[in-house]
N, C-alpha and C positions, 0 to 999 in steps of 0.2 A: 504494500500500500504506500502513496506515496505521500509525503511529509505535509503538512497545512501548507508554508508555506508555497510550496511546488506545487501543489495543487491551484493556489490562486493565482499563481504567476500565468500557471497554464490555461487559469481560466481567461485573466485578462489577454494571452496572447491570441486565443481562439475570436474573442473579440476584435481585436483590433485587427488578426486578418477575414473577419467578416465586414470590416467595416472597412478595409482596404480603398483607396483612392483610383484603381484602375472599374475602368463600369463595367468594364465584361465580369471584372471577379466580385464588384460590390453585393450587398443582399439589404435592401433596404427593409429598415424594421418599422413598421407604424407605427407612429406618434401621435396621439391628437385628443379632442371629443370624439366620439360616436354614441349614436343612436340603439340604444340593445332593450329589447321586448324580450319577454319571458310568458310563459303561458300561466295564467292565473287560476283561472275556471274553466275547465273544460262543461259547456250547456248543453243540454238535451238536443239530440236533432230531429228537433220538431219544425212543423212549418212557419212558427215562429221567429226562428233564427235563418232561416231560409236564405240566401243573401241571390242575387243575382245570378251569378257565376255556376250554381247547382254547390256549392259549399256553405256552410254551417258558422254561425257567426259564435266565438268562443271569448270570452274576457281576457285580456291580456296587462301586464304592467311594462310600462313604457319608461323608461330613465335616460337619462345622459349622463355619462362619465367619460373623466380622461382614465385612459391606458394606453398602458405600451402590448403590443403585440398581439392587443384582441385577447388576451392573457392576462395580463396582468392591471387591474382597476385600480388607480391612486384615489382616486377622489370623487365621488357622484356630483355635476356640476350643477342637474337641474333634478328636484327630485321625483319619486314616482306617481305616477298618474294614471287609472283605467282608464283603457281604450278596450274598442269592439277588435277583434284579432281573429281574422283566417287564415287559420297555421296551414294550410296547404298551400295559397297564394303566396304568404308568407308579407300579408298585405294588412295593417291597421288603418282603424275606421274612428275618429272623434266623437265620442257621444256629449250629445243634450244630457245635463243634471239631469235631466227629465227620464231619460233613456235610459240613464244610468239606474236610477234611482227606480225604475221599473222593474227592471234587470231581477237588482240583488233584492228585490222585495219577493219577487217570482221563485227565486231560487234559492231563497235563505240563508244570504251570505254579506256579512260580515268586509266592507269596504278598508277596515284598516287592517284585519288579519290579510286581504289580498297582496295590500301595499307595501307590505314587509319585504324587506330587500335579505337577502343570504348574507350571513358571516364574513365571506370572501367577499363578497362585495362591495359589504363597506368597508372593512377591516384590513382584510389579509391580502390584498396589494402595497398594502402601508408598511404592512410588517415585512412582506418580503423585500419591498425595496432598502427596507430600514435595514435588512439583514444582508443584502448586498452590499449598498455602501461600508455597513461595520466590518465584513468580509475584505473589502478593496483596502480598507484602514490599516485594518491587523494585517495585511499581507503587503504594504508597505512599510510599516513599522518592524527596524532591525532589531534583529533577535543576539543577544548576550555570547559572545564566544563561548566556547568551552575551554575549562582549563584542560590544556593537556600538560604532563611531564612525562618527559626525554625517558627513556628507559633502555640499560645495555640490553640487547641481545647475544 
């Protein structure tokens, strides 16, 4: 197994030729906000939900967060909100309070248990970035020589 140190040497070197300056060998990592839905309620398919398309209107939570990699979520920028969601389309719909409120009276559901966002979501991009950088720290922070003494053979 190889030593901490060596280990993050080699992680930062894997980085830095992933992030290399010629284009043919670059690999660009996403940076940014984006838009990420999650399925919240899956509703009856009744003629009710019926939508257009011959698909089935499902409740969905809509947020915005930065992250790196579509992986890793630093920060929720806008928080969550139900939307109408057809996860086969893969297409959200804006509802009226009205719609909404229709909705979860129909099917007996609980508007802030929906809007719960997951652990890693909010949380565990934070920690792991925070466990990166403390990683990149300690693996440039010089380690103590060892004593040695001379010894005949």
């Amino acid at each position: 197994m190889l030593p901490f140190k060596h280990l993050t040497a080699l992680c930062l070197t894997g980085i830095f030729i992933l992030n290399s300056t010629k284009a043919e060998a670059r690999l660009k990592i996403p940076l940014g906000n984006r838009e990420v839905i999650q399925l919240a309620a899956d509703l009856p398919d009744t003629e009710t939900y019926l939508l257009e398309n011959k698909h089935y209107l499902d409740l969905g939570v809509l947020h915005e967060e930065f992250n790196i990699a579509y992986i890793l979520p630093l920060w929720v920028t806008k928080e969550p909100r139900l939307v109408g969601f057809d996860k086969q389309a893969d297409v959200y719909y804006d509802l009226t309070s009205e719609q909404l409120g229709t909705i979860l009276k129909e099917n007996k559901l609980e508007e802030k248990k929906l809007l719960r966002l997951g652990l890693y979501t909010r949380y565990g991009g934070k920690l792991v970035g925070l466990l990166i950088i403390f990683l990149i720290i300690y693996g440039l922070i010089p380690s103590k020589p060892k004593n040695v003494s001379p010894q005949r053979v």
